[in-house]
MDAnalysis code that builds the backbone (N, CA, C; Angstrom):
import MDAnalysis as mda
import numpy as np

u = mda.Universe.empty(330, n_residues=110, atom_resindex=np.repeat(np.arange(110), 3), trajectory=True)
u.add_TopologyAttr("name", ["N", "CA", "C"] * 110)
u.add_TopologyAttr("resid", np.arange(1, 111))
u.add_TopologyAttr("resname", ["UNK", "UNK", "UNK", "UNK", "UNK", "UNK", "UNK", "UNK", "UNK", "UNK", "UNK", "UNK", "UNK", "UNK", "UNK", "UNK", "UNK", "UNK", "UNK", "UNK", "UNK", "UNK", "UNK", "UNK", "UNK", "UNK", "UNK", "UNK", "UNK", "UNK", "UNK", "UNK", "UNK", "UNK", "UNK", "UNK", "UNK", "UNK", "UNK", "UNK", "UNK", "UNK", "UNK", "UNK", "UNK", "UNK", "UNK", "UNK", "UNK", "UNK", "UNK", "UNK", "UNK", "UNK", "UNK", "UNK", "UNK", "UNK", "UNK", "UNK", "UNK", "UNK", "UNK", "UNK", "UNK", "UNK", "UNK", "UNK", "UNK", "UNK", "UNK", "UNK", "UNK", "UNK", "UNK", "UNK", "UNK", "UNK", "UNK", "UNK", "UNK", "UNK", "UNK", "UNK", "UNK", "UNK", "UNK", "UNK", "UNK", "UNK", "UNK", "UNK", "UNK", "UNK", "UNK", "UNK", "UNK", "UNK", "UNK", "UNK", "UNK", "UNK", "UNK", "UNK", "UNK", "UNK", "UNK", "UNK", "UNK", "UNK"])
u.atoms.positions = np.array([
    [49.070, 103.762, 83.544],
    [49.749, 102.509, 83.285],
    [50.773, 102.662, 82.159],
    [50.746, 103.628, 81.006],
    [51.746, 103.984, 79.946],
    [52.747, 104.328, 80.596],
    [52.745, 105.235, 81.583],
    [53.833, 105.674, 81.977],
    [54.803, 104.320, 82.792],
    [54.093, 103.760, 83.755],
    [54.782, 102.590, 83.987],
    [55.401, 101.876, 83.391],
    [55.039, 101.718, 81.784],
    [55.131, 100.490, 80.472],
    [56.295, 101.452, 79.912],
    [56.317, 102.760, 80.287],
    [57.409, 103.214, 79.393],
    [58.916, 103.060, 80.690],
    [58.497, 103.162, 81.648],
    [59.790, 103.890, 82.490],
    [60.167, 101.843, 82.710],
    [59.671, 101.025, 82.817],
    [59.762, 99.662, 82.674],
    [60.399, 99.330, 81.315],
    [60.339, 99.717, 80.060],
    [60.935, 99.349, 78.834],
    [62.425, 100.262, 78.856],
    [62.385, 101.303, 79.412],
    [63.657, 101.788, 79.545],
    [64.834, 101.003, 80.169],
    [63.957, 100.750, 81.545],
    [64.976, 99.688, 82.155],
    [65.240, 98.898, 81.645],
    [64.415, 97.909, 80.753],
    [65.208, 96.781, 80.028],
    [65.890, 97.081, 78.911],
    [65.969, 98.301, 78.381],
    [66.793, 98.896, 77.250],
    [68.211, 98.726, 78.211],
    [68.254, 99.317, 79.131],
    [69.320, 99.065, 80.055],
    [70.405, 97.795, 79.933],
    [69.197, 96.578, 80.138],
    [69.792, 95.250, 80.362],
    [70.255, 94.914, 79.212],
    [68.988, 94.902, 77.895],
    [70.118, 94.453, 76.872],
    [70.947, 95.409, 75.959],
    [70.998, 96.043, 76.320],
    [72.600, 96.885, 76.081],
    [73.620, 96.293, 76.776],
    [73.562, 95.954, 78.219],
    [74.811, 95.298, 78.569],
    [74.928, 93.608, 78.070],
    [73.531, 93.095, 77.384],
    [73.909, 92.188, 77.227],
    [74.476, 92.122, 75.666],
    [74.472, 93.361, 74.977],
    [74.983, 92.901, 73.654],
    [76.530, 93.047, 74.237],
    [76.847, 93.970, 75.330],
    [78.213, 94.172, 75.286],
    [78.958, 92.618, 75.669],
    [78.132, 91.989, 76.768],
    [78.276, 90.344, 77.260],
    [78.044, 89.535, 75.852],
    [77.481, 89.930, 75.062],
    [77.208, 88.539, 74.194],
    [78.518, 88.589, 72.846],
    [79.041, 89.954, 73.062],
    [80.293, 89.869, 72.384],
    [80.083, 89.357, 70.529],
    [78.822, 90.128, 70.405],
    [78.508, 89.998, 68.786],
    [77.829, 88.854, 68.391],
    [77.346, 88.162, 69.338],
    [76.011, 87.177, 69.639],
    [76.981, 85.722, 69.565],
    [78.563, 86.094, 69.421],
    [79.336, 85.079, 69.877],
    [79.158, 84.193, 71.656],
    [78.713, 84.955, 72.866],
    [78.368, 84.156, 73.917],
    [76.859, 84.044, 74.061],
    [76.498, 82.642, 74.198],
    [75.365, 81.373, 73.903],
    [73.953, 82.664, 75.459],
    [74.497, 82.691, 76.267],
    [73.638, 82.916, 77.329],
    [73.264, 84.897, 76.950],
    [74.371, 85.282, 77.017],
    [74.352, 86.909, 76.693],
    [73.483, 87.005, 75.860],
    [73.841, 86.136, 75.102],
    [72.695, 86.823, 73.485],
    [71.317, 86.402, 73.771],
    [71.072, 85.433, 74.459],
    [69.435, 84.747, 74.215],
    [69.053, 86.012, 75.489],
    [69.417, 86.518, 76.284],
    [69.254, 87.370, 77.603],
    [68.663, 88.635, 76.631],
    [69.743, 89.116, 75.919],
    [69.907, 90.166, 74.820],
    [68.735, 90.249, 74.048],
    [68.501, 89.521, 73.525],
    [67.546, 88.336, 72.674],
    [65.431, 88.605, 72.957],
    [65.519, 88.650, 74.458],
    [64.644, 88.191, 75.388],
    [64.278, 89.648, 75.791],
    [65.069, 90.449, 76.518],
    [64.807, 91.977, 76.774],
    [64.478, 92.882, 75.626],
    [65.193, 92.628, 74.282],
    [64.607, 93.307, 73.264],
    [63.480, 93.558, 73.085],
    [62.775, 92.122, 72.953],
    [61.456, 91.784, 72.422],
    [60.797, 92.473, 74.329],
    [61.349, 92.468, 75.223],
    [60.260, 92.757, 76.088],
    [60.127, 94.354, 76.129],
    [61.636, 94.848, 76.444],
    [61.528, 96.497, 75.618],
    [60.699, 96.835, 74.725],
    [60.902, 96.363, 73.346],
    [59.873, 96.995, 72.522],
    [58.011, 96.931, 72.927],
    [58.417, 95.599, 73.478],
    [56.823, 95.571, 73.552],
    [56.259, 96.488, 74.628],
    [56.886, 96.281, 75.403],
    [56.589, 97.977, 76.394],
    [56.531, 99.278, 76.026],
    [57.648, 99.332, 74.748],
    [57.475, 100.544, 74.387],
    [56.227, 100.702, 73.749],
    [55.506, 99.927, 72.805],
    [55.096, 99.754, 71.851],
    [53.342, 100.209, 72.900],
    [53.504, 98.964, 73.851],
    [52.001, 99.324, 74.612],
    [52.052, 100.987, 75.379],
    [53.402, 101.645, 75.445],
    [53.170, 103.122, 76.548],
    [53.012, 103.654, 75.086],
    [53.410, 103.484, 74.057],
    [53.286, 105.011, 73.178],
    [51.559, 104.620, 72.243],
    [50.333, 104.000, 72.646],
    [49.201, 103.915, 72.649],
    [48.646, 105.231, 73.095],
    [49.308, 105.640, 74.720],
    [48.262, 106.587, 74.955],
    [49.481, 108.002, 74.851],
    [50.825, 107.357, 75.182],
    [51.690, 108.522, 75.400],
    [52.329, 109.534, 73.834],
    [52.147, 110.594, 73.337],
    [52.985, 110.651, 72.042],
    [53.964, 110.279, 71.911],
    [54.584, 110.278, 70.585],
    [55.390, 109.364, 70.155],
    [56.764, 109.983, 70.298],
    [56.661, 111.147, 70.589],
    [58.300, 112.385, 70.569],
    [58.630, 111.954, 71.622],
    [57.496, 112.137, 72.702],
    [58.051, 112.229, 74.404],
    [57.898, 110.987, 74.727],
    [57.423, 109.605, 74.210],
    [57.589, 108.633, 74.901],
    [59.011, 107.657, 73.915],
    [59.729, 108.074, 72.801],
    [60.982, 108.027, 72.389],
    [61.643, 108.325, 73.086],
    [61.938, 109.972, 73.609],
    [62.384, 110.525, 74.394],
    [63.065, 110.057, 75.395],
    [62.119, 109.622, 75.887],
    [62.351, 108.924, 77.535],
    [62.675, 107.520, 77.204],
    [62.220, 106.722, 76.378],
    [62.737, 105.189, 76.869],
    [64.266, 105.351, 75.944],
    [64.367, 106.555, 75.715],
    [66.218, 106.076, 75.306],
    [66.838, 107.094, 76.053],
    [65.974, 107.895, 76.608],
    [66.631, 108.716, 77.676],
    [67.204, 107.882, 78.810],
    [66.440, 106.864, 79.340],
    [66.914, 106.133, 80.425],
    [67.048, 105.047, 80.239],
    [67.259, 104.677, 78.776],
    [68.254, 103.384, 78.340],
    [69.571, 103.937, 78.901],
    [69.928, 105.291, 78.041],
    [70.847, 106.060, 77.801],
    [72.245, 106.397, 79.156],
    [71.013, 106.795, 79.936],
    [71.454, 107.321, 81.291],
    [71.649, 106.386, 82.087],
    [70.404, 105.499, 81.865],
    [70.886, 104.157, 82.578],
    [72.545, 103.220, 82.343],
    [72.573, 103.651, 81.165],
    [73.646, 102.376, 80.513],
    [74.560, 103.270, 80.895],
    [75.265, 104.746, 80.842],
    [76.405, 105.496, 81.228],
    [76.516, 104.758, 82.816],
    [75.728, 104.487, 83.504],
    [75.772, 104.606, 85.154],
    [76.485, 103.212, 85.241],
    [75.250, 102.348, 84.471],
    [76.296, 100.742, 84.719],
    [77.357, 101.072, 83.789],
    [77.821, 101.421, 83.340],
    [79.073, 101.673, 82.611],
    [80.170, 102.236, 83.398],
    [79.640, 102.825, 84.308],
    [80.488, 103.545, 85.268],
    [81.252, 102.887, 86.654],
    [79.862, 102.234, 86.942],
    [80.035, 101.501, 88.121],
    [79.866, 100.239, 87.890],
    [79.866, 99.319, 86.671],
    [79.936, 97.862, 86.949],
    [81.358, 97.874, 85.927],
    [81.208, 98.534, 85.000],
    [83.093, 98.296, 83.805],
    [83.670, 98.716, 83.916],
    [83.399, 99.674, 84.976],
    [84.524, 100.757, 85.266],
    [84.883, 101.589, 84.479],
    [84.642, 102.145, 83.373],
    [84.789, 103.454, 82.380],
    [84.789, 104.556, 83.405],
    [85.416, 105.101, 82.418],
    [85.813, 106.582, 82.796],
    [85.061, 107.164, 83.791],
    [85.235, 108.326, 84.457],
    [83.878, 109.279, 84.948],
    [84.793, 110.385, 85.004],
    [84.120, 111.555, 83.873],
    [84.877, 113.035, 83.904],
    [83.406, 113.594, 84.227],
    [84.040, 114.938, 84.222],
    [83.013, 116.518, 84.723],
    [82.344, 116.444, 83.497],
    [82.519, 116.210, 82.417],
    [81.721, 116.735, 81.875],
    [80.672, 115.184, 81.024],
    [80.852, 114.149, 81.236],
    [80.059, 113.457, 81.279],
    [79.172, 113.370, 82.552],
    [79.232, 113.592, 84.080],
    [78.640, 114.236, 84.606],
    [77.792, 115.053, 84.365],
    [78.088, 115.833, 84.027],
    [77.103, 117.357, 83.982],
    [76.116, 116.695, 82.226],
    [76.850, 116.237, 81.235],
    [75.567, 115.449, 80.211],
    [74.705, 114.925, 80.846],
    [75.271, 114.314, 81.079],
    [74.038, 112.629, 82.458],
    [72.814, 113.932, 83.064],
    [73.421, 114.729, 83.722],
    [72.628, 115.888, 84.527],
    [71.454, 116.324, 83.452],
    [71.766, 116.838, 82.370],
    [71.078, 117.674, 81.557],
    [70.205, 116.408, 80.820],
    [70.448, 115.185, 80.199],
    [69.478, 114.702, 80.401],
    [68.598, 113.675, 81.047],
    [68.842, 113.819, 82.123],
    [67.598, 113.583, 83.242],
    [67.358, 114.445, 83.099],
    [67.570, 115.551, 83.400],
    [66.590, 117.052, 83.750],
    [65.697, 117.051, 82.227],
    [66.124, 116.665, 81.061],
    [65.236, 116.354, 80.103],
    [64.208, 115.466, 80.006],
    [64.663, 114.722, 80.454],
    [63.961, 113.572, 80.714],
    [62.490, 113.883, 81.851],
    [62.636, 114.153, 82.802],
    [61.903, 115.006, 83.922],
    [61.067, 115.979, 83.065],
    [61.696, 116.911, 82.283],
    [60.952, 118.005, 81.915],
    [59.933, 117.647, 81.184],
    [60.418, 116.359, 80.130],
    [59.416, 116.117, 78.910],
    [58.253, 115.565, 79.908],
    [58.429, 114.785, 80.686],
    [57.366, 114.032, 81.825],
    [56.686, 115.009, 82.218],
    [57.124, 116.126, 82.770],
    [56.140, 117.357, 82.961],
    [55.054, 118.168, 82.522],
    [56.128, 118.396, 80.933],
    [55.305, 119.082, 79.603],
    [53.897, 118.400, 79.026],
    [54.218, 116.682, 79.255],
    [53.025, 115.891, 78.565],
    [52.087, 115.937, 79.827],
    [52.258, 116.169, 80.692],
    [51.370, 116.356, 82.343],
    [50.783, 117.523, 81.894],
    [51.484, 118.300, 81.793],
    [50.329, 119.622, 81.716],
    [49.901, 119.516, 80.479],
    [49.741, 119.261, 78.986],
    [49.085, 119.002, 78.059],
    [47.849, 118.072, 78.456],
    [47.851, 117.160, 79.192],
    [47.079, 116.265, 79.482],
    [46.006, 117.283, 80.768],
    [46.133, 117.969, 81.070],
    [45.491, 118.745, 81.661],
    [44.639, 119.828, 81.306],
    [45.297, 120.406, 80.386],
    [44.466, 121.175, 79.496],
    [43.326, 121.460, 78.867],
])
């Protein structure tokens, strides 16, 4: 269930990142309370996955796929840039992201 609580707080790291970019410095009324609302649900997700998950690799990941997440809507909802070599970053960490998920799998096995 940590793992769920973490890869779930990432995603909403996602949302309010775009909503600080919508709330325009907590100047728009709806953006910010949205902004506002995902914070507090992010952390608290984070807060319940890093109980059982450590604290390196479950950092890791919920800003890994804040991270990765927010380049993608950045890409495809604002239209920013897309070069080769933000590509190939994005690449390397997911594949980080993946790996650390792995590493704490086999520790947990041990």
């Amino acid at each position: 269930m940590a793992w769920l609580y973490l890869i779930v707080a990432g995603l909403t790291e996602i949302i309010w990142a775009i909503g600080l970019k919508e709330a325009h410095g907590f100047t728009e009324l709806l953006p910010s309370i949205v902004t506002i609302i995902f914070l507090i649900v992010s952390f608290f997700l984070f807060a319940r996955a890093m109980k059982t998950i450590p604290i390196g690799t479950a950092y890791a990941i919920f800003t890994g796929i804040g991270a990765a997440g927010t380049v993608l809507v950045g890409i495809f909802w604002f239209n920013e840039e897309v070069s080769f070599g933000k590509i190939i970053f994005l690449c390397i960490l997911l594949f980080g992201i993946i790996g650390l998920k792995l590493v704490d799998d086999e520790e947990e096995v041990e």
